[in-house]
Phi, psi and omega in degrees: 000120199267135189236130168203159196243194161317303185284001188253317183195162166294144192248133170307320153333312173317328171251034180272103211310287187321278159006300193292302188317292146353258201310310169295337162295326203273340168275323169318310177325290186290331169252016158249341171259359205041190160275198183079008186298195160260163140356283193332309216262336148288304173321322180254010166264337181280347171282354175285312156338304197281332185296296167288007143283001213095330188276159164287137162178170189241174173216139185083026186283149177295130150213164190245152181239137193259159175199108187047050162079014199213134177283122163241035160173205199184168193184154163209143198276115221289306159206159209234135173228119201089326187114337172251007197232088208258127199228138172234122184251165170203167179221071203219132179002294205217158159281135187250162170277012166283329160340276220294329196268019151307294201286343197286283175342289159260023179274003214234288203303310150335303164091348188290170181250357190213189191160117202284142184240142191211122185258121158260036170250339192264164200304307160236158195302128186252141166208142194235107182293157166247175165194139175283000000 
């Protein structure tokens, strides 16, 4: 199964109305709080966000990871919006490739097809798309 991020090719994903929608809330998010938060603290102002916007989505999801059919472990995902939409936040310098490849991972465990990785610790907001 071929995995590609921003930097590998443009993703159809790019005009993807929900995406787009997303990222202006993660902005709003990001100049009313700045940096220096927690994760936590971010995650739970963009659920507000996603809310006044309308959309559906959870938080905190659960997901299990299989290895030859047989559940080895569990993880949880920071929030899924829409149902097609995987959002993983960090509050870190920089976004890293454990990052990116956290989100890869569970966008595979998941099933989903895209998934915004959104850093809010550096001066402005880093968002990298993913796609399965």
């Amino acid at each position: 199964m071929l995995m590609n991020t921003d930097q590998d090719k443009v993703l159809q994903s790019d005009h993807d109305p929900l995406t787009e929608v997303v990222i202006g809330l993660v902005f709003k998010v990001a100049n009313s709080l700045g940096s220096g938060f927690l994760e936590k603290v971010y995650e739970n102002a963009l659920a507000i966000e996603l809310q006044g916007a309308g959309l559906a989505f959870e938080q905190q999801v659960p997901i299990t990871v299989s290895y030859q059919n047989q559940v080895v472990g569990s993880c949880i995902s920071d929030l899924a919006v829409e149902g097609r939409l995987l959002i993983e936040l960090k509050a870190s310098r920089a976004l890293e490739d454990a990052h990116t490849a956290q989100g890869l991972h569970y966008l595979k465990a998941m099933g989903l097809p895209t998934c915004l990785l959104i850093n809010f610790g550096s001066l402005k907001p880093q968002i990298k798309r993913l796609s399965r």
